[in-house]
N, C-alpha and C positions, 0 to 999 in steps of 0.2 A: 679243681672241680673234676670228679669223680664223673663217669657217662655212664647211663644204664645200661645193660649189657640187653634189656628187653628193647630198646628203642634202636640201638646197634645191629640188633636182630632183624628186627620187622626192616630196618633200612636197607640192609641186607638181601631179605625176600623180596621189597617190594623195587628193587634196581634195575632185575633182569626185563618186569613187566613195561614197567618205563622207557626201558632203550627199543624194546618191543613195539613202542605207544612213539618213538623218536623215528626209528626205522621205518616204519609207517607213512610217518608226518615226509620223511624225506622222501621217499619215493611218488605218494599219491599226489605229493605237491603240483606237480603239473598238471594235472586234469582236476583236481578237488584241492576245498582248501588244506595247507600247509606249506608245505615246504624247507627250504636250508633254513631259515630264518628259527622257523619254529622247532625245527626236529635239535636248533642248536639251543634252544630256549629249554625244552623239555631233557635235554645232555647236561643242561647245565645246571638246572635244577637238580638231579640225580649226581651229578658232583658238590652241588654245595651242600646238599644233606649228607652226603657219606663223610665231606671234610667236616663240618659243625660236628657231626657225632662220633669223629675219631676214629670212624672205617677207615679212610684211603688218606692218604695227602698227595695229590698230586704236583709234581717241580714240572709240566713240559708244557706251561700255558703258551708260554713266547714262540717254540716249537710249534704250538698250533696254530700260531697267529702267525707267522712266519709261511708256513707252507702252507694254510689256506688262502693266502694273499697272494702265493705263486699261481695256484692252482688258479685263482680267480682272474687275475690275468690273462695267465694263458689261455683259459678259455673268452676271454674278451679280446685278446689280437690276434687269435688263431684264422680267424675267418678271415681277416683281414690278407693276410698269405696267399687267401684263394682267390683273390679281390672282389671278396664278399663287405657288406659294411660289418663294423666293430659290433661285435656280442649278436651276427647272425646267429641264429639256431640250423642247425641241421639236424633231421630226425630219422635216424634207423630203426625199422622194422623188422621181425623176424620172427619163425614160427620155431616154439621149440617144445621135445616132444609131451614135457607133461602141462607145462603151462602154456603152449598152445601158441596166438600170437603175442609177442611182447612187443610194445614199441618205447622206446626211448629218445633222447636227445643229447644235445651238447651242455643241454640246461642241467642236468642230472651231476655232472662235476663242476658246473656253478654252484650247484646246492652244495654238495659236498663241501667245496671252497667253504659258503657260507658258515655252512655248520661247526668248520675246524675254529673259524673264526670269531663266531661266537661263544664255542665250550672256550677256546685259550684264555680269551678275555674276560668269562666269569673266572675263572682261575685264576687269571692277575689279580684281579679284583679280588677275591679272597685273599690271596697273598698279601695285596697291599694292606687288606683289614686285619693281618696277621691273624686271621681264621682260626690256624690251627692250635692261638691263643683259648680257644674256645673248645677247643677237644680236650684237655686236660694237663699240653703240656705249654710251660710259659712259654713266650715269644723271646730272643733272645738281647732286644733293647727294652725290655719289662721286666729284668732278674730284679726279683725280691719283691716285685708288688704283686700284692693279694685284690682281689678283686671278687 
């Protein structure tokens, strides 16, 4: 199965907007809705349309699921160290000079965590569905079947 090189395209254009529309989602998540959960929902969405149309094939799902499961952690027994209880928040503030006050948290590398966690795992999941059976080239326990 041949991919349109017009549909390749526009997938292409419309990637950058998306992790733009993810980036977002990750950061306002603590004050407005979004967050890790979603910004990995909208990453992953933007991965499995680039892998269906034969843009990208991504191999580092487990990679991702791996280190965002450290990362998630560690931000859940960090506190604990200070003998704070497990997945305290702590929150720094700071004025910097174009954007003025920023405040953040501890939550902000949970999100993160989140996020690795869910793009990895759409990725296995395509893997497992042999995806990139779907971009034009066979999968390699499907030699000779046409579909």
């Amino acid at each position: 199965m041949t991919q349109s090189p017009i549909v390749q395209q526009g997938v292409r254009l419309a990637s950058p907007l998306a992790i733009a529309v993810a980036i977002y989602l990750l950061f306002a998540g603590h004050n407005n809705p979004g967050g890790g959960f979603a910004a990995g929902l909208v990453l992953g969405s933007v991965v499995a349309l680039r892998v269906i149309t034969g843009v990208d094939r991504p191999a580092w799902g487990s990679e991702l699921v791996a280190g965002g499961l450290l990362i998630v952690l560690a931000v859940a027994v960090a506190p604990v160290l200070w003998g704070d209880t497990v997945l305290d928040q702590k929150i720094v503030s700071s004025t910097l000079p174009i954007l003025g006050k920023v405040k953040t948290g501890s939550a902000l590398p949970f999100d993160i965590g989140v996020t690795a966690i869910v793009v990895g795992l759409v990725i296995l999941v395509l893997q497992g569905l042999h995806a990139e059976h779907y971009a034009g080239e066979p999968s390699s326990d499907h030699k000779g079947v046409d579909r």
